[in-house]
PyMOL CGO cylinders between C-alpha atoms (Angstrom):
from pymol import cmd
from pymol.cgo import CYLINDER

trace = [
    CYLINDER, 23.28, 12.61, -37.65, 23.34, 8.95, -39.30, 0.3, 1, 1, 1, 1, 1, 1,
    CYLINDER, 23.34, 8.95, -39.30, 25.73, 7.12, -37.55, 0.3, 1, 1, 1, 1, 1, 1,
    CYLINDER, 25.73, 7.12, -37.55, 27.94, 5.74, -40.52, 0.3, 1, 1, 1, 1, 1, 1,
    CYLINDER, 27.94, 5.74, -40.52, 28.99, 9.30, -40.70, 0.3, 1, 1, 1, 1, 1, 1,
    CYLINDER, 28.99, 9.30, -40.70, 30.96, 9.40, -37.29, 0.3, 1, 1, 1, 1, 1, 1,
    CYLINDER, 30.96, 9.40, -37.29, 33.75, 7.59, -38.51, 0.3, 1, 1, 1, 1, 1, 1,
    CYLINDER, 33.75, 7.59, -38.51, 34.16, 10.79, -41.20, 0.3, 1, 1, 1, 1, 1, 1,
    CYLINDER, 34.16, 10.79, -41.20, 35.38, 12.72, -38.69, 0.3, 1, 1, 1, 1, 1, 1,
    CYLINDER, 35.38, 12.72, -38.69, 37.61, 9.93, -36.43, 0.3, 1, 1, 1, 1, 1, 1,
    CYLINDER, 37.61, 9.93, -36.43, 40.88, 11.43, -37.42, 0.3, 1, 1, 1, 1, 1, 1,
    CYLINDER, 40.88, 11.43, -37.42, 39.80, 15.20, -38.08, 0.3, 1, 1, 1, 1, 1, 1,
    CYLINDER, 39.80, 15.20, -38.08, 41.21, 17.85, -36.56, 0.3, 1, 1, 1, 1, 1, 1,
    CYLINDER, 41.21, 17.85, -36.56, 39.42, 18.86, -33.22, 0.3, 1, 1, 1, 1, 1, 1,
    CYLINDER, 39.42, 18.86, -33.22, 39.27, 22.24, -31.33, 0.3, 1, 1, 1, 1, 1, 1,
    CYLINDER, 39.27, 22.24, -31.33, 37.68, 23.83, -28.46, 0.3, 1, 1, 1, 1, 1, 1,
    CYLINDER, 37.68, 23.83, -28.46, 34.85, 26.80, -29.00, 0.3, 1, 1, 1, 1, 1, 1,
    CYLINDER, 34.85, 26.80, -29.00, 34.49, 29.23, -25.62, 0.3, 1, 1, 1, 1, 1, 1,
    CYLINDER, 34.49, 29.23, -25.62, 30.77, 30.51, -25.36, 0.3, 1, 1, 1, 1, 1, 1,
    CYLINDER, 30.77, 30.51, -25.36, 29.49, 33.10, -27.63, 0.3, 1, 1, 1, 1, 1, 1,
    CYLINDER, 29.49, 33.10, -27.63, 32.06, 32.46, -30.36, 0.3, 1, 1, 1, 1, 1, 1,
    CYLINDER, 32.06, 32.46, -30.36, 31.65, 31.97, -33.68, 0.3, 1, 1, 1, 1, 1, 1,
    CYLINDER, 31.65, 31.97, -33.68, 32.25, 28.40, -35.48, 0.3, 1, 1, 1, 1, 1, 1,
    CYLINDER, 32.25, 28.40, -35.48, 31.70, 30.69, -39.02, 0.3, 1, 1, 1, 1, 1, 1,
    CYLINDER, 31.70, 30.69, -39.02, 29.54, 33.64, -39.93, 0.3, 1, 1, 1, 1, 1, 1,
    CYLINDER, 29.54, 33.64, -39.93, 27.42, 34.40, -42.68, 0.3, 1, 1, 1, 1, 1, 1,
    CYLINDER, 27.42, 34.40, -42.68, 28.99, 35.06, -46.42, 0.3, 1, 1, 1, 1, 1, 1,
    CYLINDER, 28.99, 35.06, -46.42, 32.13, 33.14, -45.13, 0.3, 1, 1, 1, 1, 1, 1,
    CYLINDER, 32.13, 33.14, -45.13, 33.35, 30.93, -47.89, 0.3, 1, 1, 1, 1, 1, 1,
    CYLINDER, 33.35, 30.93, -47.89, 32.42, 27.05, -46.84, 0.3, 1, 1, 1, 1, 1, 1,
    CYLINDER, 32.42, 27.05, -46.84, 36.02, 25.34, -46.45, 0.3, 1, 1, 1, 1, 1, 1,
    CYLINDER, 36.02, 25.34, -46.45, 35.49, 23.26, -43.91, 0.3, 1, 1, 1, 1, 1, 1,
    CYLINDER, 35.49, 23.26, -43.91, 33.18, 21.06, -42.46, 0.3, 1, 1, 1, 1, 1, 1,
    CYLINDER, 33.18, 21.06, -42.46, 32.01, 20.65, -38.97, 0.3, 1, 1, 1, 1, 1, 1,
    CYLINDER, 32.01, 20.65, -38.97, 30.53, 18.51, -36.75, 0.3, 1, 1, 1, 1, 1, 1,
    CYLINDER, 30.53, 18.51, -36.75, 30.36, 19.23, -33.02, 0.3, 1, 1, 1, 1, 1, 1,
    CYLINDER, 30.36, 19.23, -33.02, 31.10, 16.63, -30.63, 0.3, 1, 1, 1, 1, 1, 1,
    CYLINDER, 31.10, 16.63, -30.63, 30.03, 18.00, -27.41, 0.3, 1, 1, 1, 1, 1, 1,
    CYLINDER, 30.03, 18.00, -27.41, 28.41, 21.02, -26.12, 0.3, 1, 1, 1, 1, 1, 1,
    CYLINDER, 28.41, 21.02, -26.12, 26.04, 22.85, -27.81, 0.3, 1, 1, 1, 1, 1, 1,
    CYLINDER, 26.04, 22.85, -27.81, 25.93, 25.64, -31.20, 0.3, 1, 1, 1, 1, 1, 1,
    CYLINDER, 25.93, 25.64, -31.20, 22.77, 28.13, -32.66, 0.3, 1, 1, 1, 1, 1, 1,
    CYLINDER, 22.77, 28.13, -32.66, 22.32, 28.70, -36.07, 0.3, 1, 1, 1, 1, 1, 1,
    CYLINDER, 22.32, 28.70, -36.07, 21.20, 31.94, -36.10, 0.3, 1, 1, 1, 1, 1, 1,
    CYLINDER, 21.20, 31.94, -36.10, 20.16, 34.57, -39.00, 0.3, 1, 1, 1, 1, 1, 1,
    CYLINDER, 20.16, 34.57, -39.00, 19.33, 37.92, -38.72, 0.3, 1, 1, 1, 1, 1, 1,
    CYLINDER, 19.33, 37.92, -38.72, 16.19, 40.11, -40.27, 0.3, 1, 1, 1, 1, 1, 1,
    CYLINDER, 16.19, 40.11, -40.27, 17.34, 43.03, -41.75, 0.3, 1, 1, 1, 1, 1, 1,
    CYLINDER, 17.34, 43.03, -41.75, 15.21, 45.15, -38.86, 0.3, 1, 1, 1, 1, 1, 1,
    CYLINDER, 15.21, 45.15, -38.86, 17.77, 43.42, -36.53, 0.3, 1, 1, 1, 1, 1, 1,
    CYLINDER, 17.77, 43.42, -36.53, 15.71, 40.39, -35.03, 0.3, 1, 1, 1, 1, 1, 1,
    CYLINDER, 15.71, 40.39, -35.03, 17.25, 37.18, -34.53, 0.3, 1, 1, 1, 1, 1, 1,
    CYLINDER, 17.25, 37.18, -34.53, 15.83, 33.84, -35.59, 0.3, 1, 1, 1, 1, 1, 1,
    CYLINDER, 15.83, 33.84, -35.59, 17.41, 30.43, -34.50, 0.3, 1, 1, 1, 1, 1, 1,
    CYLINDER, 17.41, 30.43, -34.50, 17.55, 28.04, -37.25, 0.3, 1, 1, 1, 1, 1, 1,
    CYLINDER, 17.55, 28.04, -37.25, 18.66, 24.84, -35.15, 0.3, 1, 1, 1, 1, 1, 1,
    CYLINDER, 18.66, 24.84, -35.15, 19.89, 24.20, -31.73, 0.3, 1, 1, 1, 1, 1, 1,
    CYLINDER, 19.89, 24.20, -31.73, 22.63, 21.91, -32.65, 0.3, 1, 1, 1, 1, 1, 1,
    CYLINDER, 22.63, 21.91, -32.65, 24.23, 19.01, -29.94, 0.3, 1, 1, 1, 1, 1, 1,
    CYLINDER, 24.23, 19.01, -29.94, 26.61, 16.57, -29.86, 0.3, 1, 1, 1, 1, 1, 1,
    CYLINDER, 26.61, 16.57, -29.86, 27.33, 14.27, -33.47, 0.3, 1, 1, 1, 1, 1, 1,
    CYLINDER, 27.33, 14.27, -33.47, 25.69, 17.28, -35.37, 0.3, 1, 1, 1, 1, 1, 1,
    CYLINDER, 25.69, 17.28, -35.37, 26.94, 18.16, -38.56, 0.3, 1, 1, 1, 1, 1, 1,
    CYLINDER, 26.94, 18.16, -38.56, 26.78, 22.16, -38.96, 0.3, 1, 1, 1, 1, 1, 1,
    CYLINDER, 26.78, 22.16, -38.96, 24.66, 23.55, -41.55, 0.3, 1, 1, 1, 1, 1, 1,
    CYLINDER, 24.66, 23.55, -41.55, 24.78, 20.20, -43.84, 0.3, 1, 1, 1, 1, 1, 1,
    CYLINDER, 24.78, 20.20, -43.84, 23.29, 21.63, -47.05, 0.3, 1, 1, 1, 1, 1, 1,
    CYLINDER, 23.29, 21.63, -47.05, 26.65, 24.08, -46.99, 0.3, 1, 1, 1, 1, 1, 1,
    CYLINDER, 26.65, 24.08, -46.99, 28.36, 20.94, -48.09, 0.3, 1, 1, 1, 1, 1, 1,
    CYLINDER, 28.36, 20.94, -48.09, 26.76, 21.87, -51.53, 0.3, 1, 1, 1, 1, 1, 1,
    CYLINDER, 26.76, 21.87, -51.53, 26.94, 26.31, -51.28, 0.3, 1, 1, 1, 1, 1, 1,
    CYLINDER, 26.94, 26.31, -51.28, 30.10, 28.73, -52.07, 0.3, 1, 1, 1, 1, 1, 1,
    CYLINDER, 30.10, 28.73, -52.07, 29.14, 30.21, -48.70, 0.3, 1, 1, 1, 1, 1, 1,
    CYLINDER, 29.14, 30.21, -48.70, 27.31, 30.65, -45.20, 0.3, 1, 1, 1, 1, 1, 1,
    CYLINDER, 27.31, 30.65, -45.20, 23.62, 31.36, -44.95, 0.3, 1, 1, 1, 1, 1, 1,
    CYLINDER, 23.62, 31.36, -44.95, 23.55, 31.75, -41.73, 0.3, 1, 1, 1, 1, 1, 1,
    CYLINDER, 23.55, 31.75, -41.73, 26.28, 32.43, -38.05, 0.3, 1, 1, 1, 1, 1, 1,
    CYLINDER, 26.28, 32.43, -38.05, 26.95, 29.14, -35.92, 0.3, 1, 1, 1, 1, 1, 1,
    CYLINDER, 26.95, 29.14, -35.92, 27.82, 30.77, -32.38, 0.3, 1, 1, 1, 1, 1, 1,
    CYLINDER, 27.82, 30.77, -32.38, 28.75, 28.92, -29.17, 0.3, 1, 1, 1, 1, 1, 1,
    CYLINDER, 28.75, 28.92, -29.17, 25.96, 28.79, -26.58, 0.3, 1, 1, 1, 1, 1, 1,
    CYLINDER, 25.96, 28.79, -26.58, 28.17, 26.43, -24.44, 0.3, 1, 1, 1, 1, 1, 1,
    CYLINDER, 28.17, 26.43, -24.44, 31.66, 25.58, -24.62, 0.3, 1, 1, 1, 1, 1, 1,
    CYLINDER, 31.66, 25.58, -24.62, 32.26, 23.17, -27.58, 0.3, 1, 1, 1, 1, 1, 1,
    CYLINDER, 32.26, 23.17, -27.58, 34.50, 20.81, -28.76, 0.3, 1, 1, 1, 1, 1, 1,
    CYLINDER, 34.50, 20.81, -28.76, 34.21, 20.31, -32.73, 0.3, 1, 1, 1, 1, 1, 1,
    CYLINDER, 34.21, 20.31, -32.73, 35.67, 18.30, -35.52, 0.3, 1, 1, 1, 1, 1, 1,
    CYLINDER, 35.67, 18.30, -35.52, 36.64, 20.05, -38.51, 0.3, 1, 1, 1, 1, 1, 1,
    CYLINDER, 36.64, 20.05, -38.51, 36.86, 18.11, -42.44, 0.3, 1, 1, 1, 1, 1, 1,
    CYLINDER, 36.86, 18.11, -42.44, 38.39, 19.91, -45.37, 0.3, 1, 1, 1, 1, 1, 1,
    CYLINDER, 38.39, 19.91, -45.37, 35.11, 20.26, -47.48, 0.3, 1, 1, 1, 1, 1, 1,
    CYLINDER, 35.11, 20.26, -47.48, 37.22, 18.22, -50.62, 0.3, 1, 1, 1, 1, 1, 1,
    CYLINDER, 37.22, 18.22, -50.62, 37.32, 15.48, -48.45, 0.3, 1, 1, 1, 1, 1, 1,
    CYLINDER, 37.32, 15.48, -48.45, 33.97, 15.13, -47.41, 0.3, 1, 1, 1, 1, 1, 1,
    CYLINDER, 33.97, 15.13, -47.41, 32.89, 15.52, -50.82, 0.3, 1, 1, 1, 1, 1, 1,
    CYLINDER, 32.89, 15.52, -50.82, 34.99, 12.82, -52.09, 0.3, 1, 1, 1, 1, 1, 1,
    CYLINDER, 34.99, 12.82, -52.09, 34.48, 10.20, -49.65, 0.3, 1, 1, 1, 1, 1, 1,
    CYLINDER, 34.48, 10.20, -49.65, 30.24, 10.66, -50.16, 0.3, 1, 1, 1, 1, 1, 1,
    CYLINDER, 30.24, 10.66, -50.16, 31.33, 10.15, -54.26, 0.3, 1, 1, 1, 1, 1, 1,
    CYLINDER, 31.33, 10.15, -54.26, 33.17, 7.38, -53.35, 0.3, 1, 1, 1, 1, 1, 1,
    CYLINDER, 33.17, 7.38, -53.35, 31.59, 5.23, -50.90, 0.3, 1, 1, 1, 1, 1, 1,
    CYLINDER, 31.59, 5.23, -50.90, 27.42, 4.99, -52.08, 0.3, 1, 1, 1, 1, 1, 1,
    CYLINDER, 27.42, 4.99, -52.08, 26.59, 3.80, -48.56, 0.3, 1, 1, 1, 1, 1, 1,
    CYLINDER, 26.59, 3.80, -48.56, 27.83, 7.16, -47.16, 0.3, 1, 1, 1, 1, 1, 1,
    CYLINDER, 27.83, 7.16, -47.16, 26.16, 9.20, -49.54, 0.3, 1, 1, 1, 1, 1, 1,
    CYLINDER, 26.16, 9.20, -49.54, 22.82, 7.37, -48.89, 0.3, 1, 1, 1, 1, 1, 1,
    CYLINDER, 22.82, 7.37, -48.89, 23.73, 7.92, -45.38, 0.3, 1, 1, 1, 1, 1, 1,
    CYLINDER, 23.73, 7.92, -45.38, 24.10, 11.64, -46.05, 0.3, 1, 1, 1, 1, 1, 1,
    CYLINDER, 24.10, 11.64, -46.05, 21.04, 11.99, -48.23, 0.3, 1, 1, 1, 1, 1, 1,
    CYLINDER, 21.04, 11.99, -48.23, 19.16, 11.02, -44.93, 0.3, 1, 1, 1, 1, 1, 1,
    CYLINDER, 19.16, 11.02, -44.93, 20.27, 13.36, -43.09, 0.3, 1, 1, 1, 1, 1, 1,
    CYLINDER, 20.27, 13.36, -43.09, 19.47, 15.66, -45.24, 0.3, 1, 1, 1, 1, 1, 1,
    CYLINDER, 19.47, 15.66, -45.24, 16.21, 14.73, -45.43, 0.3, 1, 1, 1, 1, 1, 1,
    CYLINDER, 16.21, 14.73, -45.43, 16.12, 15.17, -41.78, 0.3, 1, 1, 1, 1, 1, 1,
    CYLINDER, 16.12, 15.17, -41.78, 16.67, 18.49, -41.91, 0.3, 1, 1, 1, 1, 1, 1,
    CYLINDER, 16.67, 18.49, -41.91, 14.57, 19.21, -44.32, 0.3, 1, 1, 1, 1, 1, 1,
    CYLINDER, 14.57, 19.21, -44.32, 11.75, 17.59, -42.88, 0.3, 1, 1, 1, 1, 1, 1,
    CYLINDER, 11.75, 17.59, -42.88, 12.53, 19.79, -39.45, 0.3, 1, 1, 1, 1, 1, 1,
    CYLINDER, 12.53, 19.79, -39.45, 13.30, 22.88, -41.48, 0.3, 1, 1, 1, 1, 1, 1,
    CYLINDER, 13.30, 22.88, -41.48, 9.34, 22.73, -42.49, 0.3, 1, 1, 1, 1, 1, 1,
    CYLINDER, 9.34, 22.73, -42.49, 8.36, 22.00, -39.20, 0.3, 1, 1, 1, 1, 1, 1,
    CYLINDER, 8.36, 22.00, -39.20, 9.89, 25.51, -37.90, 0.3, 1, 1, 1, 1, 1, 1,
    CYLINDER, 9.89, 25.51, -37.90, 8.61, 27.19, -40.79, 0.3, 1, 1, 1, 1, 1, 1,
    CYLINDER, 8.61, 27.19, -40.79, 5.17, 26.15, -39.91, 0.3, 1, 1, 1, 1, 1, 1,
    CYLINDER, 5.17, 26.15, -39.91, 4.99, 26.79, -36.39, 0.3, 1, 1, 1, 1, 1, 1,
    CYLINDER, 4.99, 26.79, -36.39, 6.55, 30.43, -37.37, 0.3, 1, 1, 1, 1, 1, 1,
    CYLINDER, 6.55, 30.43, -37.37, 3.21, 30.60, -40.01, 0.3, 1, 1, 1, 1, 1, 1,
    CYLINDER, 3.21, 30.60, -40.01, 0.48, 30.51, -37.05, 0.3, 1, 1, 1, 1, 1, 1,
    CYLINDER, 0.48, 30.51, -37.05, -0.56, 34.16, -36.23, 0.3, 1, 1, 1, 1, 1, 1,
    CYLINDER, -0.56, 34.16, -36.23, -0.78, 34.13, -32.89, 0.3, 1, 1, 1, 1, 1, 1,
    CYLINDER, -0.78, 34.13, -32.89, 1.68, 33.68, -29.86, 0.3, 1, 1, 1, 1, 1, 1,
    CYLINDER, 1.68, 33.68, -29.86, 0.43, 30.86, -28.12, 0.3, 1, 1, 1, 1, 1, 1,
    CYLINDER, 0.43, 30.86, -28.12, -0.28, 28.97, -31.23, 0.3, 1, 1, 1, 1, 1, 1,
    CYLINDER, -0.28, 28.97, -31.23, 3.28, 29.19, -32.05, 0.3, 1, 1, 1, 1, 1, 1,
    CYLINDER, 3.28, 29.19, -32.05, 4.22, 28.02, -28.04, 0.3, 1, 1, 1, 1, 1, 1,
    CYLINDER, 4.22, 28.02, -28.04, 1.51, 24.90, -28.21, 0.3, 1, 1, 1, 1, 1, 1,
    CYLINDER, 1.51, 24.90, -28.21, 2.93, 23.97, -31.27, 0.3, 1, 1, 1, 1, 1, 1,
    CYLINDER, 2.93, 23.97, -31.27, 6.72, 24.09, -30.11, 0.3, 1, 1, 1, 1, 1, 1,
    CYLINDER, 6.72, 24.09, -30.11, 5.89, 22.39, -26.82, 0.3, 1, 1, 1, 1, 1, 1,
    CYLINDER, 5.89, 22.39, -26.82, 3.65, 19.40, -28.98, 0.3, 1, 1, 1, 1, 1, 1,
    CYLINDER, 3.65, 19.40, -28.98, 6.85, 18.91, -31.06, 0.3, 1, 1, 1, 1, 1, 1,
    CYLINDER, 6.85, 18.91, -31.06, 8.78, 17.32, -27.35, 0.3, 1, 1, 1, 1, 1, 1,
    CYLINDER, 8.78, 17.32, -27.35, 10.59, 20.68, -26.15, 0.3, 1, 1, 1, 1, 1, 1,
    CYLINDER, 10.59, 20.68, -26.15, 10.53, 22.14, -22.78, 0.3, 1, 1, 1, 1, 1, 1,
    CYLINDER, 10.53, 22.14, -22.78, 11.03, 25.69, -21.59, 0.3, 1, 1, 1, 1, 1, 1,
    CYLINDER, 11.03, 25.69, -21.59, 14.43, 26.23, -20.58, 0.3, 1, 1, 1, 1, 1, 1,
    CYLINDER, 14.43, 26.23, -20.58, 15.77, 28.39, -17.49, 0.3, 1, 1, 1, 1, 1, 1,
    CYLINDER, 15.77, 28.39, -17.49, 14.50, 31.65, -17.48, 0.3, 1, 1, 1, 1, 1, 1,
    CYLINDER, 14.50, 31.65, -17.48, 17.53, 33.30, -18.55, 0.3, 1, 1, 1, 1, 1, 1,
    CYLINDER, 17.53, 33.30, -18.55, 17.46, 31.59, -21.80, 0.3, 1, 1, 1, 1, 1, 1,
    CYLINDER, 17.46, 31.59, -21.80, 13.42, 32.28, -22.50, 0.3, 1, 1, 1, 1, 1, 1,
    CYLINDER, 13.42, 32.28, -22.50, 14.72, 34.55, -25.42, 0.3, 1, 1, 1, 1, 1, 1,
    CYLINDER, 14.72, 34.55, -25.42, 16.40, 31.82, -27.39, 0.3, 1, 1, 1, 1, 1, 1,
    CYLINDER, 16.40, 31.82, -27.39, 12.92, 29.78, -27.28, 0.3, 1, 1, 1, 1, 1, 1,
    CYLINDER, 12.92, 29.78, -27.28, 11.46, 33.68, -28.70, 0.3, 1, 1, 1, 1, 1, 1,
    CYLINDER, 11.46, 33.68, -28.70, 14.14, 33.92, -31.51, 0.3, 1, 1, 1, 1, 1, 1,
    CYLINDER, 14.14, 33.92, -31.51, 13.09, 29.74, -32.26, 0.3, 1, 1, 1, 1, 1, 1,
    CYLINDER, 13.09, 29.74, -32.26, 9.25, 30.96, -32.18, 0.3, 1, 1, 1, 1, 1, 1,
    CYLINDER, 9.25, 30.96, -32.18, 9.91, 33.91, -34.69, 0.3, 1, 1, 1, 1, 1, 1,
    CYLINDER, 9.91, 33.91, -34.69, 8.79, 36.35, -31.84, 0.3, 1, 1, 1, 1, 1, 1,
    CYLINDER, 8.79, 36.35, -31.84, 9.70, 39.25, -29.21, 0.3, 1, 1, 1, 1, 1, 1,
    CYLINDER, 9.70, 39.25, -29.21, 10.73, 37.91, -25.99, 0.3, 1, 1, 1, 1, 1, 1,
    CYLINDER, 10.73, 37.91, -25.99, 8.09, 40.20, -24.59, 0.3, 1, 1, 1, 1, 1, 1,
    CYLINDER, 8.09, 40.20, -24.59, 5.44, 38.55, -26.23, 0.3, 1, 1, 1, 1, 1, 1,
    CYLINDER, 5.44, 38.55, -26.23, 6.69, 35.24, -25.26, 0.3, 1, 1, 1, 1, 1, 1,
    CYLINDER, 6.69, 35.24, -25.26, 6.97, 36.17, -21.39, 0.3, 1, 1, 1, 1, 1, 1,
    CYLINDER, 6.97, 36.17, -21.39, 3.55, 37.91, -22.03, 0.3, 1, 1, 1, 1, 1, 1,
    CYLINDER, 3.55, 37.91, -22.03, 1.81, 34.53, -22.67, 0.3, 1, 1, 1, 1, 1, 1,
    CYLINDER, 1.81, 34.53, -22.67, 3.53, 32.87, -19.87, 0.3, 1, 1, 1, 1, 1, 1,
    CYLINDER, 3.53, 32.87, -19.87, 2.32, 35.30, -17.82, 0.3, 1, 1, 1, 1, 1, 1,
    CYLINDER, 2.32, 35.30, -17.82, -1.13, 34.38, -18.69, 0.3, 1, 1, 1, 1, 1, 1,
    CYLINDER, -1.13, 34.38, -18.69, -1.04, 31.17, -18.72, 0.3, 1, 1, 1, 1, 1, 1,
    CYLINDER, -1.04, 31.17, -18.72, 0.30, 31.51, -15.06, 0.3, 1, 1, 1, 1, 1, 1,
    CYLINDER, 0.30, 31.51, -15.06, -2.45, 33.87, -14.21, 0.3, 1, 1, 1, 1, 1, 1,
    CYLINDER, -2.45, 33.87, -14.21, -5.20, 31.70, -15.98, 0.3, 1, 1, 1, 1, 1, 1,
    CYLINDER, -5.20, 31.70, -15.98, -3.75, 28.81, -14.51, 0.3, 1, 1, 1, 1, 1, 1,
    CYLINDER, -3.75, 28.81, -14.51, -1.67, 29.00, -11.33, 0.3, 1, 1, 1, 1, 1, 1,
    CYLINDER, -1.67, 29.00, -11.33, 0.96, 26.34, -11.03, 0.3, 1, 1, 1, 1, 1, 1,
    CYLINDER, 0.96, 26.34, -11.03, 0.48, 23.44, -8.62, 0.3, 1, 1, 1, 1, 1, 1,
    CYLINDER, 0.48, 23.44, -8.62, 4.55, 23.36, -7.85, 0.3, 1, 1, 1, 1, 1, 1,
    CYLINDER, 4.55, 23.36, -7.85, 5.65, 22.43, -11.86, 0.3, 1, 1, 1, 1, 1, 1,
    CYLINDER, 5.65, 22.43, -11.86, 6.19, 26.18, -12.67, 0.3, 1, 1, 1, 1, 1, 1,
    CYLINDER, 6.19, 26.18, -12.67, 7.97, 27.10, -9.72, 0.3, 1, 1, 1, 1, 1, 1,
    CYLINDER, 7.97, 27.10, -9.72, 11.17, 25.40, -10.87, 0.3, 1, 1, 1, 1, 1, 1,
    CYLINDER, 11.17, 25.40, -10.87, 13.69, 26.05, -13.14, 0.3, 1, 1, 1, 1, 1, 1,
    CYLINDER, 13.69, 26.05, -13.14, 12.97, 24.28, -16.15, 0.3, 1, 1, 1, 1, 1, 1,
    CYLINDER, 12.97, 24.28, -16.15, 9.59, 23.64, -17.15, 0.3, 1, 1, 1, 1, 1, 1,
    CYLINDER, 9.59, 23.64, -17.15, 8.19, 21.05, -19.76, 0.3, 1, 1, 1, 1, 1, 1,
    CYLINDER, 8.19, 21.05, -19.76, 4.81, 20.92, -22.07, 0.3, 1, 1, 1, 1, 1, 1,
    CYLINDER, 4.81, 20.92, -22.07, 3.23, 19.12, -18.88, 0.3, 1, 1, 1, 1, 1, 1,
    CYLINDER, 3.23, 19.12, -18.88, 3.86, 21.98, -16.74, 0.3, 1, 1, 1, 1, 1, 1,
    CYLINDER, 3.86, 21.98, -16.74, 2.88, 24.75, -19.11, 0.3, 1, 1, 1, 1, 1, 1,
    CYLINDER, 2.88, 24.75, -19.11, -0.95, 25.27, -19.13, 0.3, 1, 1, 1, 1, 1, 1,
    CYLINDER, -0.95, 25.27, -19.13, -1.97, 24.97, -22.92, 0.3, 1, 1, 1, 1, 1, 1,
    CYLINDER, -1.97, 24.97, -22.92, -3.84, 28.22, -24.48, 0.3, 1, 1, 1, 1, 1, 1,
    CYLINDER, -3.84, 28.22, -24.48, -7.38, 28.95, -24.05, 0.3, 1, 1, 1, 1, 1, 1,
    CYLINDER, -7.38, 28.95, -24.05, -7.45, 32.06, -25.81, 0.3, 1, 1, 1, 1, 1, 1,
    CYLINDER, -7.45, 32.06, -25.81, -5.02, 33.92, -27.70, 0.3, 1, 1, 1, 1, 1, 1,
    CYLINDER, -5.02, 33.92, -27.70, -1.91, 36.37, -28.14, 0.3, 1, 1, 1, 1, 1, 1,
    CYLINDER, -1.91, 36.37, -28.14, -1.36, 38.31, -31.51, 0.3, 1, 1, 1, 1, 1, 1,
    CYLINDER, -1.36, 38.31, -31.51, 2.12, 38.21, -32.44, 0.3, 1, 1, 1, 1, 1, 1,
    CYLINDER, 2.12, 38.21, -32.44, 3.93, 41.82, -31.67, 0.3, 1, 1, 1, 1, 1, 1,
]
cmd.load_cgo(trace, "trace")
């Protein structure tokens, strides 16, 4: 988030979020906004066959689901995946300070355009057909694979099973057996051989 937003929030109200609840879900009229402060919030929507996709992986001076700044309601759920503090802006407010300061609004407008811009970026590695397309182009973008028990949150980011995902690891290990890297508990683009051939997405 641009930093001449922060002060926004300075003397909004703050509250604690335990893991796995939710900041708002989707169809919930958009009241308030929210920026988190510390710790760390998905924004998740569901397929109607049941399969979760992560929309962001939101952190510290993030503002949640900006473009709801502008909608009736929620598109997507913002859940807790660690405990998080957040600040929380009557929606009128934060409309009328953007319409009345023009340096916030151009503020806002490029943050905006920040998510936009990583909005397309997801939405083209989720294009490629195959599984290890989709991981070689998530790992160019500057991510690493997290600990193992959170492999299925990098799945529902890709747009795929978790089974396919620890399908290509598993052949990527096998094709190329780990010097030490992949031993440990997180692992980074360095550490994960790139493809040499390919996984279809199921």
């Amino acid at each position: 988030m641009h930093q001449a937003l922060l002060p926004l929030f300075a003397g909004s109200r703050s509250f604690d979020l335990p893991v796995g609840e939710a900041v708002f879900l989707t169809g919930q009229r958009v009241e308030t906004i929210f920026m988190l402060r510390s710790g760390q919030v998905q924004l998740q929507r569901h397929t109607p066959h049941g399969a979760r996709l992560i929309l962001q992986i939101a952190g510290a001076d993030t503002v949640l689901a900006e473009a709801s700044a502008f909608s009736e309601s929620y598109h997507c759920d913002a859940v807790a995946t660690e405990r998080a503090t957040l600040a929380a802006l009557p929606k009128p407010a934060f409309i009328a300070a953007l319409r009345d300061d023009p340096d916030l609004a151009l503020a806002w407008s490029a943050t905006l355009a920040r998510s936009v811009q990583s909005a397309r970026v997801r939405a083209e590695i989720r294009s490629l057909p195959k599984v290890a397309e989709r991981l070689d182009a998530w790992l160019d973008e500057g991510h690493g694979l997290p600990e193992k028990g959170r492999w299925q949150d990098v799945a529902a980011e890709l747009g795929i099973t978790r089974e396919a995902l620890y399908r290509e690891l598993a052949r990527r290990r096998k094709a190329n057996p780990p010097a030490g890297a992949l031993t440990q508990e997180r692992m980074t683009k360095h550490d994960i051989p790139q493809s040499g051939a390919t996984s279809p997405i199921r």
